[in-house]
PAFIFI-541598 format. One record per atom (N, C-alpha, C, CB): x, y, z; residue in three letters; atom name. Coordinates in steps of 0.001 Angstrom, whole numbers. Glycine has a CB too. Layout:
<recs>
REC        px        py        pz   resn   name
REC         X         Y         Z    ALA     CA
...
</recs>
This chain:
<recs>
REC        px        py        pz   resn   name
REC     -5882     -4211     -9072    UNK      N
REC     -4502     -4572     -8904    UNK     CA
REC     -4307     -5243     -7542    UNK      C
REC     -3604     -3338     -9046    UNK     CB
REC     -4964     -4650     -6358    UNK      N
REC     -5160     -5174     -5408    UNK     CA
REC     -5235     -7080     -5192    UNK      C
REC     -6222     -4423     -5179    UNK     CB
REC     -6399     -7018     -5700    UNK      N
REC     -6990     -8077     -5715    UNK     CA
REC     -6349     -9305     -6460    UNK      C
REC     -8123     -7753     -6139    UNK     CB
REC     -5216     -8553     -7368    UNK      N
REC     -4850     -9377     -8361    UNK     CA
REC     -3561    -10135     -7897    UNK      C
REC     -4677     -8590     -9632    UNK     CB
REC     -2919     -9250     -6807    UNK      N
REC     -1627     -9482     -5992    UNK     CA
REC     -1929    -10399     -4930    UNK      C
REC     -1023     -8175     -5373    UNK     CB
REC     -3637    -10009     -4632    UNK      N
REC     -4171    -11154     -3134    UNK     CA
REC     -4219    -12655     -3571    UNK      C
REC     -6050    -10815     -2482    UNK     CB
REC     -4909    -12165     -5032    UNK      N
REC     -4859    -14040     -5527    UNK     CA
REC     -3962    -14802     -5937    UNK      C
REC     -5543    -14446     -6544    UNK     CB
REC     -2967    -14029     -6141    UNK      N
REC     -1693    -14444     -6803    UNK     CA
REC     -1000    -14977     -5772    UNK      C
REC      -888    -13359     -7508    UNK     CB
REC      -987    -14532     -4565    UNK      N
REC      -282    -14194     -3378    UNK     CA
REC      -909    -15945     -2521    UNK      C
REC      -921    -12269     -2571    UNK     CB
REC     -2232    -16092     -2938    UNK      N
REC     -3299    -17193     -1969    UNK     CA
REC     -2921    -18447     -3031    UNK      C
REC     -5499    -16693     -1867    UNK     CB
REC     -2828    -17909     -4163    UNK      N
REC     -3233    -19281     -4985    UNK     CA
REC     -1618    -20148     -4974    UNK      C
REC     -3912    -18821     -6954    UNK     CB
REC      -229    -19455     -4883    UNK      N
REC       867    -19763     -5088    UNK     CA
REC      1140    -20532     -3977    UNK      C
REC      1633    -18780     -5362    UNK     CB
REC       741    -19830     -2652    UNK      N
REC      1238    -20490     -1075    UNK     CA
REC      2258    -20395      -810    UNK      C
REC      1158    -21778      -744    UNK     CB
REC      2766    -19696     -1408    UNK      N
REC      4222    -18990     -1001    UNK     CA
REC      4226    -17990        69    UNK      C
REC      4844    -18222     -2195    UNK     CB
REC      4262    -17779      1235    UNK      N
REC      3585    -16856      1814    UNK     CA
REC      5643    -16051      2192    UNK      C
REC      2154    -17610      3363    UNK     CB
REC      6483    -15944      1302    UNK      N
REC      8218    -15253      2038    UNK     CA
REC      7517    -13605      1413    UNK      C
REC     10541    -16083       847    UNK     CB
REC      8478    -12775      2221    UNK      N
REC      8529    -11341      2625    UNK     CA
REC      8424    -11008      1078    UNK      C
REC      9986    -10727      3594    UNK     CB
REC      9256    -10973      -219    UNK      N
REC      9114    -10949      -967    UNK     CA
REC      7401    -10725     -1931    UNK      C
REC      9877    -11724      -876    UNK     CB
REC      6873    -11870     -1458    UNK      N
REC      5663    -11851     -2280    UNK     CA
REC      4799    -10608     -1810    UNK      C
REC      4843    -13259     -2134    UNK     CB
REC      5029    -10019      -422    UNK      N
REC      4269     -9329       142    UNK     CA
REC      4758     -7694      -757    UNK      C
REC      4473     -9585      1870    UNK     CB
REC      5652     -7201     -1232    UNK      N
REC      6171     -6174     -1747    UNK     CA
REC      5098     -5411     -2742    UNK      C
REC      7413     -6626     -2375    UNK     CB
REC      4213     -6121     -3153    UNK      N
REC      3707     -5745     -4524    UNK     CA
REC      2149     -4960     -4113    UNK      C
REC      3544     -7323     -5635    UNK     CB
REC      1939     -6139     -2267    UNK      N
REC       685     -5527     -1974    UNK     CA
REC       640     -4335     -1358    UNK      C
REC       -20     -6266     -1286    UNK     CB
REC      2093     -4262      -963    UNK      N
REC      2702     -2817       -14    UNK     CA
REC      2466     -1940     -1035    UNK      C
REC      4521     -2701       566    UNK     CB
REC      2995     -2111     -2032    UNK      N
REC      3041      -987     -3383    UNK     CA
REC      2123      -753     -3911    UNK      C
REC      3725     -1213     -4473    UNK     CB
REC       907     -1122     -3854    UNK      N
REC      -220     -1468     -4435    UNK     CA
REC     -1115      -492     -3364    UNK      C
REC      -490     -3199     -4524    UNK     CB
REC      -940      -755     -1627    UNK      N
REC     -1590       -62     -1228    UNK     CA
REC     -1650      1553      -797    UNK      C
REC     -1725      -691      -648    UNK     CB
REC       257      1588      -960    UNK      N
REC       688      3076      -926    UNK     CA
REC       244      3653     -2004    UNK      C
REC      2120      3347      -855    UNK     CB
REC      -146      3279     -3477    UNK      N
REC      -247      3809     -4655    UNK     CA
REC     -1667      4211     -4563    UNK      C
REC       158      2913     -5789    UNK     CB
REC     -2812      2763     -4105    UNK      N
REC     -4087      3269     -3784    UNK     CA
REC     -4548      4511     -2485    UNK      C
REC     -4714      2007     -3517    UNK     CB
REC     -3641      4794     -1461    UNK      N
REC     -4344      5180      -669    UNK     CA
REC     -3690      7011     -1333    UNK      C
REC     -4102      4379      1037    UNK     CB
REC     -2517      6808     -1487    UNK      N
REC     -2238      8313     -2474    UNK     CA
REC     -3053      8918     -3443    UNK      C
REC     -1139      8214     -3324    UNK     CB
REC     -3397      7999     -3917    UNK      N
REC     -4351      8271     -5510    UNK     CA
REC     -5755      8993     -4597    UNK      C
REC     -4949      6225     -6731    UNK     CB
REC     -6470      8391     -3721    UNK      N
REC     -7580      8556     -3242    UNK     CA
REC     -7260      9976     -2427    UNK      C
REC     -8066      7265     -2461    UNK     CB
REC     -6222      9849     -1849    UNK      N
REC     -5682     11486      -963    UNK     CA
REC     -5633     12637     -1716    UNK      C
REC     -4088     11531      -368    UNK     CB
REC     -4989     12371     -2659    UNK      N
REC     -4670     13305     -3612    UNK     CA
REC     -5502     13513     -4873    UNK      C
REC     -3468     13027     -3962    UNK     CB
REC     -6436     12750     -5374    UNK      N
REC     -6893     13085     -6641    UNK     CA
REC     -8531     12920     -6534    UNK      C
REC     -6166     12126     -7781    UNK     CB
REC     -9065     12334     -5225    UNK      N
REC    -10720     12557     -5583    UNK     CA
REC    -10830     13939     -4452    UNK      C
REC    -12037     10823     -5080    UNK     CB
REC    -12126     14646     -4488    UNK      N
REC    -12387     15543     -3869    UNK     CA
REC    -13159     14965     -2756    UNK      C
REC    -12908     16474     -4612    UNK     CB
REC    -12715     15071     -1619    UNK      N
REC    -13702     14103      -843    UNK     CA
REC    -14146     15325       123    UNK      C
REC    -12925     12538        29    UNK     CB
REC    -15116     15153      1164    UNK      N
REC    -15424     15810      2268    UNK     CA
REC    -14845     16218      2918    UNK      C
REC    -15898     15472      2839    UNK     CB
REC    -14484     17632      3246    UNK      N
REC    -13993     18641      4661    UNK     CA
REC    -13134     17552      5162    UNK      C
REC    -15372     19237      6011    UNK     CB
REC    -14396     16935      6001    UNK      N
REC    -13852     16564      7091    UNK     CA
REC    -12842     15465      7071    UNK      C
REC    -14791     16299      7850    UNK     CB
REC    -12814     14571      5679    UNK      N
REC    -11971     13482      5700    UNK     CA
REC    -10745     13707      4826    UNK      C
REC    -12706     12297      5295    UNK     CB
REC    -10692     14962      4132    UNK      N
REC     -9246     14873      3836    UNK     CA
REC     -8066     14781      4280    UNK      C
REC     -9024     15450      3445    UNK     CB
REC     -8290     15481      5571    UNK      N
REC     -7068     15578      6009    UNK     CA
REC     -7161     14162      6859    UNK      C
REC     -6732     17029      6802    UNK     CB
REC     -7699     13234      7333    UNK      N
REC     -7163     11936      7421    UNK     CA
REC     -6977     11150      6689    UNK      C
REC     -7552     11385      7971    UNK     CB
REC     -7430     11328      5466    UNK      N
REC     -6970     11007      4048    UNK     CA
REC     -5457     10413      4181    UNK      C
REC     -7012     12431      3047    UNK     CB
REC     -5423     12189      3353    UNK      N
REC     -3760     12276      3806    UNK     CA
REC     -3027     12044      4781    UNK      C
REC     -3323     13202      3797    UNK     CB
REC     -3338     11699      5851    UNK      N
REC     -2843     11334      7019    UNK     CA
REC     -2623      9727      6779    UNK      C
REC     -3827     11776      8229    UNK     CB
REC     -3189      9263      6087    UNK      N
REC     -3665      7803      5904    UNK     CA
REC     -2375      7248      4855    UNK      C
REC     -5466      7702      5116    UNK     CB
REC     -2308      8011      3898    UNK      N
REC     -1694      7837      2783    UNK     CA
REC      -190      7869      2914    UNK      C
REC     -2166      8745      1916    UNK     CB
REC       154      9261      3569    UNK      N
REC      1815      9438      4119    UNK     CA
REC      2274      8287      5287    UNK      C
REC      2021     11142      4961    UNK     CB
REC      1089      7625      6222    UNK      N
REC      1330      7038      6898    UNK     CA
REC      1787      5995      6132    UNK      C
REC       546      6980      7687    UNK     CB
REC       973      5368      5218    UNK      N
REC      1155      4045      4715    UNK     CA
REC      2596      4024      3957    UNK      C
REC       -98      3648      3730    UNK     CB
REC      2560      5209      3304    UNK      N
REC      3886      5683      2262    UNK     CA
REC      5051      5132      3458    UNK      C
REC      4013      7881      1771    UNK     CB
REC      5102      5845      4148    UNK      N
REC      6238      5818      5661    UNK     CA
REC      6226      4312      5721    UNK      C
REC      5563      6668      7486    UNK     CB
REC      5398      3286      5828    UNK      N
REC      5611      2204      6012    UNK     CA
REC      5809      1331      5282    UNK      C
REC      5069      1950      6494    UNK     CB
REC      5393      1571      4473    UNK      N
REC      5858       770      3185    UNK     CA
REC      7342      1166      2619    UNK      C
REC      4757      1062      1958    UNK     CB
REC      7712      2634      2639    UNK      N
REC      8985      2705      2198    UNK     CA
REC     10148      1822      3587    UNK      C
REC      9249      4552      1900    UNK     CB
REC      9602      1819      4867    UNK      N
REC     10430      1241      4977    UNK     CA
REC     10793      -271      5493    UNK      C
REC     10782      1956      5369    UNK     CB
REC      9775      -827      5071    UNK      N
REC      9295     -2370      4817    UNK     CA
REC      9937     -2238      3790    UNK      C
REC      7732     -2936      4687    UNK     CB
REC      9848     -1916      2332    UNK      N
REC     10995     -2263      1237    UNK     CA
REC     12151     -2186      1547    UNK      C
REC     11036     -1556       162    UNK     CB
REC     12465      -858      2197    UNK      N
REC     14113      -613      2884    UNK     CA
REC     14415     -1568      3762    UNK      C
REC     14379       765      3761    UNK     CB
REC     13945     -2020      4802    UNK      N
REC     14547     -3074      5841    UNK     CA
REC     14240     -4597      5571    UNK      C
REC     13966     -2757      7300    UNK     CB
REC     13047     -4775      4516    UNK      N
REC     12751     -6114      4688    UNK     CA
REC     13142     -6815      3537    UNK      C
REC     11403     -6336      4982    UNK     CB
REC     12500     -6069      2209    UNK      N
REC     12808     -6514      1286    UNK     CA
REC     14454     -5760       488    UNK      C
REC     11480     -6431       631    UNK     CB
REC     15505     -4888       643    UNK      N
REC     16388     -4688        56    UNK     CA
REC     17290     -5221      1094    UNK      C
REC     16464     -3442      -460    UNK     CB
REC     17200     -6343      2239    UNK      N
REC     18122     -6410      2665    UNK     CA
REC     18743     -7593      1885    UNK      C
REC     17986     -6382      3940    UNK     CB
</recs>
């Protein structure tokens, strides 16, 4: 999905705030999924999750300030 938003995103040349929404959503969804649903090592879960809420936090409010204004 990633990848599919990058090419979409390169091949159009549209580069407005808008087009960027999908990769925000795309990466809060991937880095959650990986926090929360594989079993990874001790030591990296909890930056995992650290990783994931961070991105969540930024992305929710990149949609809130950038794109719903």
């Amino acid at each position: 999905m990633l990848v599919v938003n990058i090419a979409t995103l390169v091949t159009e040349g549209d580069y407005g705030y808008d087009k960027y929404m999908s990769i925000v959503v795309t990466l809060m969804l991937l880095f959650n999924h990986v926090a929360y649903q594989y079993k990874l090592p001790r030591s990296f879960r909890p930056l995992a999750k650290l990783l994931a809420w961070t991105w969540l936090s930024i992305g929710l409010s990149y949609i809130g300030t950038v794109v719903l204004r």
